[in-house]
FIDO-105940 format. One record per residue: residue number from 1; y, z, x negated of N, C-alpha, C in turn. Coordinates in Angstrom, 3 decimals, padded with zeros to 6 digits, always signed. Example, Ala and Ser with C-alpha at 12.3 -4.5 7.8 and 13.67 -1.06 7.14 Angstrom:
# FIDO-105940
> pafi; npy; npz; npx; capy; capz; capx; cpy; cpz; cpx
> 1; -005.690; +007.800; -013.190; -004.500; +007.800; -012.300; -003.300; +007.800; -013.200 .
> 2; -002.250; +007.080; -012.850; -001.060; +007.140; -013.670; +000.030; +007.870; -012.900 .
//
This chain:
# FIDO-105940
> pafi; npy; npz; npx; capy; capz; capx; cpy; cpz; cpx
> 1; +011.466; -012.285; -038.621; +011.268; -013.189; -037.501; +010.425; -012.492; -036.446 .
> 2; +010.695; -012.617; -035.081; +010.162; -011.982; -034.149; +008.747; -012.649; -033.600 .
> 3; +007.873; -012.329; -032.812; +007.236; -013.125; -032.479; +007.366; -013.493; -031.280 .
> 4; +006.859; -014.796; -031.206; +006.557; -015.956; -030.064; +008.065; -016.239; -029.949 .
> 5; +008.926; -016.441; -031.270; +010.173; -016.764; -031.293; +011.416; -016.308; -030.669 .
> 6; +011.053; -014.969; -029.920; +012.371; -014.575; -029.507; +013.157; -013.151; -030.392 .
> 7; +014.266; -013.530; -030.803; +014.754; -013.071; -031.825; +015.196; -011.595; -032.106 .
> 8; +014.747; -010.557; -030.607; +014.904; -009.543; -029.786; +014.208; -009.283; -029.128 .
> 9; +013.590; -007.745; -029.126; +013.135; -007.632; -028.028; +013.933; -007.661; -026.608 .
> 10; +013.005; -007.895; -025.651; +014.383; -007.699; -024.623; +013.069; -006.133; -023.556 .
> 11; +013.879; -005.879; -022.968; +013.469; -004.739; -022.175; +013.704; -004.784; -020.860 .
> 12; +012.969; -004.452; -019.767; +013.614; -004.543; -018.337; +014.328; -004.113; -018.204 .
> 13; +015.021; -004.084; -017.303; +016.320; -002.798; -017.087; +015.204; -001.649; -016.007 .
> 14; +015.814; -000.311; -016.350; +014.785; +000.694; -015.557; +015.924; +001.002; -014.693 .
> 15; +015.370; +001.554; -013.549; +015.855; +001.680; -012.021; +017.079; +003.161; -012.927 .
> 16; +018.158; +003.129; -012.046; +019.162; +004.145; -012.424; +018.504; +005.235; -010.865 .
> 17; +019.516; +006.524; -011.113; +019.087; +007.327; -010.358; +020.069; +007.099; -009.006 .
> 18; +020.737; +006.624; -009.095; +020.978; +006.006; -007.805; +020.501; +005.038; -007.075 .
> 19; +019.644; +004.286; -008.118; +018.712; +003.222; -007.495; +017.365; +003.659; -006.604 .
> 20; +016.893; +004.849; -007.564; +015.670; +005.210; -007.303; +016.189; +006.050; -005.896 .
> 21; +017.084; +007.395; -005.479; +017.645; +007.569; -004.670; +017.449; +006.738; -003.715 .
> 22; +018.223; +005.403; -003.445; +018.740; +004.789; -002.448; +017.039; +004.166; -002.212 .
> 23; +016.082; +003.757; -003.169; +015.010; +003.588; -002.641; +014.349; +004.533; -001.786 .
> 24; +014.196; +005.417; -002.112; +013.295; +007.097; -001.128; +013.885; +006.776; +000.052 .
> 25; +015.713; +006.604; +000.271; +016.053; +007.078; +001.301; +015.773; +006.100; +001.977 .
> 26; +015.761; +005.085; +001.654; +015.410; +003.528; +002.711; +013.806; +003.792; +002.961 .
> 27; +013.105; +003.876; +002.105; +011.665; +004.619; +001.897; +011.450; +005.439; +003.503 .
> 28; +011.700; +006.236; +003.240; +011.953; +007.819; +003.930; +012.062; +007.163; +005.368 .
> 29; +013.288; +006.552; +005.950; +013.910; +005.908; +007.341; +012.971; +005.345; +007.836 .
> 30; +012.352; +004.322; +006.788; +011.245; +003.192; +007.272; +010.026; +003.951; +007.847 .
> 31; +010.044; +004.832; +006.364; +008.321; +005.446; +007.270; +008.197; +006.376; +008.424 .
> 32; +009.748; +007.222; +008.440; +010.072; +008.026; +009.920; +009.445; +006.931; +011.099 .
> 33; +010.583; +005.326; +010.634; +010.456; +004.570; +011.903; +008.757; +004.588; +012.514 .
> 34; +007.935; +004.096; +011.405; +006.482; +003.832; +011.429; +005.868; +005.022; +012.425 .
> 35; +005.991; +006.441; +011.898; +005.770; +007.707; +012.538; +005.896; +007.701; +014.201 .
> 36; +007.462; +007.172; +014.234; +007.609; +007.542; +015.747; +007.081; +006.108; +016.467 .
> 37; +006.929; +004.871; +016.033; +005.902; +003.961; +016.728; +004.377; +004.030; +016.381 .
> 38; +003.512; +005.219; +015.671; +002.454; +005.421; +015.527; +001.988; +004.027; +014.746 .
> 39; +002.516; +004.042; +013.826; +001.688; +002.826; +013.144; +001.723; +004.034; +011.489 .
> 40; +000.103; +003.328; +010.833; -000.134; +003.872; +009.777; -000.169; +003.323; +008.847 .
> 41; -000.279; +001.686; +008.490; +000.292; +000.776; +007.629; +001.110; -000.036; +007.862 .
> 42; +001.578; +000.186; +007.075; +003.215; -000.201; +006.806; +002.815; -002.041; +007.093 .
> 43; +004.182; -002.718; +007.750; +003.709; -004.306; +007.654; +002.929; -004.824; +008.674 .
> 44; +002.512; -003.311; +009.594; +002.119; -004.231; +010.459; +002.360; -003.963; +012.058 .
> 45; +003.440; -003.344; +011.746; +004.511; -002.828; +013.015; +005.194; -004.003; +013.943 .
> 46; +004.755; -005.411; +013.316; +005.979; -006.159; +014.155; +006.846; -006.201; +014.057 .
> 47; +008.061; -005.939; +015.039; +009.563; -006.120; +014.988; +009.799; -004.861; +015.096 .
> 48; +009.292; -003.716; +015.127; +009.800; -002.177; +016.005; +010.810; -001.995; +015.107 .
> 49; +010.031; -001.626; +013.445; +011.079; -001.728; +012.340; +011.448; -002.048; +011.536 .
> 50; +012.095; -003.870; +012.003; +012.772; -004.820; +011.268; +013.461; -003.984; +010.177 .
> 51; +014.757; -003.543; +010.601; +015.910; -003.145; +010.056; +015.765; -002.530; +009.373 .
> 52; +014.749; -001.387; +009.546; +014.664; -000.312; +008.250; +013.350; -000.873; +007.211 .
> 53; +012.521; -001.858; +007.593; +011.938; -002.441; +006.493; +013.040; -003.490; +005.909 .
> 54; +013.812; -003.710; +006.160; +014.351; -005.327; +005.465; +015.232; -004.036; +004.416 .
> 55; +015.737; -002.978; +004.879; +016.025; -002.380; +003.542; +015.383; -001.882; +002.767 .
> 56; +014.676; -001.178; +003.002; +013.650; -000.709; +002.226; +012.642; -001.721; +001.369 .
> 57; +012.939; -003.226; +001.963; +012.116; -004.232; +000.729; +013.590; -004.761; +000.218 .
> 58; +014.761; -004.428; +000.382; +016.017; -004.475; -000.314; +016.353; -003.594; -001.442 .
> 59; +015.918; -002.658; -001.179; +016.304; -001.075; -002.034; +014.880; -000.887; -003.100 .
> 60; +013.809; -001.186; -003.088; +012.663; -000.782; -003.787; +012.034; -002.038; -004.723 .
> 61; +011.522; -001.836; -005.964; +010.936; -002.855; -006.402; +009.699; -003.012; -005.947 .
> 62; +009.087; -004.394; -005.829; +007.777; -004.992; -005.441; +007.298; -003.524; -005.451 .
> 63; +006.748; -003.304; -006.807; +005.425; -002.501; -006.849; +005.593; -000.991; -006.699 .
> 64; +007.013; -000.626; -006.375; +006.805; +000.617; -005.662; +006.770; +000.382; -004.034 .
> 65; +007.134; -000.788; -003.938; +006.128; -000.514; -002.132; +005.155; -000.828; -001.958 .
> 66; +004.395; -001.776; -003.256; +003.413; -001.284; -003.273; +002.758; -000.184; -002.884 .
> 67; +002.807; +000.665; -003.745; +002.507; +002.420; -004.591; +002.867; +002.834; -003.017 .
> 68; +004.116; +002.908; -002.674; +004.352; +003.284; -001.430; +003.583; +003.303; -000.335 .
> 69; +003.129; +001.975; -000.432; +002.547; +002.019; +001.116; +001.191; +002.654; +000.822 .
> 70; +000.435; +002.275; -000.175; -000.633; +002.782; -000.202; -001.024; +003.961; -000.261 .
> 71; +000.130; +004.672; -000.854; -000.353; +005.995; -000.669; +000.131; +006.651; +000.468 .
> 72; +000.822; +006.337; +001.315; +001.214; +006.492; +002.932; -000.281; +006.288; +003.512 .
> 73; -000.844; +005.135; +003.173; -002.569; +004.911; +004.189; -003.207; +005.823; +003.542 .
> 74; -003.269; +005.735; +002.322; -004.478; +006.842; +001.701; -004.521; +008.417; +002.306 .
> 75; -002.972; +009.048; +002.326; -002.463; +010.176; +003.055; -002.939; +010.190; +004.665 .
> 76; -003.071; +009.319; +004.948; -003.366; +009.144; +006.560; -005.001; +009.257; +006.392 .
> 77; -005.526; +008.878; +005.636; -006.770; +008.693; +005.663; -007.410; +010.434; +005.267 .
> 78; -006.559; +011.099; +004.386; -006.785; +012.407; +003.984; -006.841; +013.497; +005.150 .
> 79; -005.983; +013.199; +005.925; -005.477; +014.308; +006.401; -006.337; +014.844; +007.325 .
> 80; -007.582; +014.220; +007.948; -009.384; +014.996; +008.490; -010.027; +015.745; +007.217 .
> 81; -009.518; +015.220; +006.593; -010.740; +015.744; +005.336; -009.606; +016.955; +005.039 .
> 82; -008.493; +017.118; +005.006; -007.643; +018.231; +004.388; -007.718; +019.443; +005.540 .
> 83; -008.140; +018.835; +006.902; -007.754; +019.885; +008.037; -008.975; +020.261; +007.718 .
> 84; -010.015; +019.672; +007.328; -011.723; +020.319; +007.874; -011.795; +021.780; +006.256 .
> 85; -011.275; +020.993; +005.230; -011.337; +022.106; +004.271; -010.565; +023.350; +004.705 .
> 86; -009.898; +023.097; +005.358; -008.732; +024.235; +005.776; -009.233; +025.117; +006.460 .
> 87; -009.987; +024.455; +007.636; -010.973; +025.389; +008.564; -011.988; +026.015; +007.810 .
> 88; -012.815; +025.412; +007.228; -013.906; +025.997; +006.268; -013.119; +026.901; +005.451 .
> 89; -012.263; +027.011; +004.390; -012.144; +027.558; +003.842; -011.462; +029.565; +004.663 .
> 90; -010.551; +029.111; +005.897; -010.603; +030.173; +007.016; -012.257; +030.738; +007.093 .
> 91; -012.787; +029.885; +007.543; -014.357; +030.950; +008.213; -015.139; +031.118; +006.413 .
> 92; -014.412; +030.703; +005.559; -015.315; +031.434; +004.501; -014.190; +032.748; +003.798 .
> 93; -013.313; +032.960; +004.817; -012.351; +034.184; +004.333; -012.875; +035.352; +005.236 .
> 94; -013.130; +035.075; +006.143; -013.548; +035.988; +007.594; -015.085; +036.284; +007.297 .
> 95; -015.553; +035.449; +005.951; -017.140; +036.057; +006.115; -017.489; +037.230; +005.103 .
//
């Protein structure tokens, strides 16, 4: 007997590789769109990019746009701190 009465486990179904695919690429479009209207979190563009968000929350599960977006802001948030190591690490090659 199983517990809490169900007679099976049951399992989610996991994303196929055409699923995961068609997510990136809707992924990918959306965040180009974001890029060329200078917005850095996702959601709060307005209407600029309806179309390529309504697929991209079509094509992806909840919690990878989650994952998605956040690490799109976090990346935005890096990228002073990645240029300044870059420089430092130049003037500590030249010394």
């Amino acid at each position: 007997m199983a517990w809490f009465g169900r007679s099976r486990a049951e399992k989610p179904n996991a994303a196929s590789r055409e699923d995961r695919s068609k997510c990136w690429e809707t992924r990918d479009a959306y965040f180009s769109c974001l890029d060329a209207a200078e917005v850095v979190v996702p959601g709060t563009e307005g209407s600029k990019c309806a179309s390529q968000r309504n697929a991209y929350e079509q094509n992806c599960a909840k919690s990878w746009i989650d994952y998605f977006n956040q690490r799109r802001v976090l990346a935005e948030k890096q990228k002073p701190l990645l240029a300044q190591a870059a420089v430092q690490a130049a003037e500590a090659r030249r010394s």
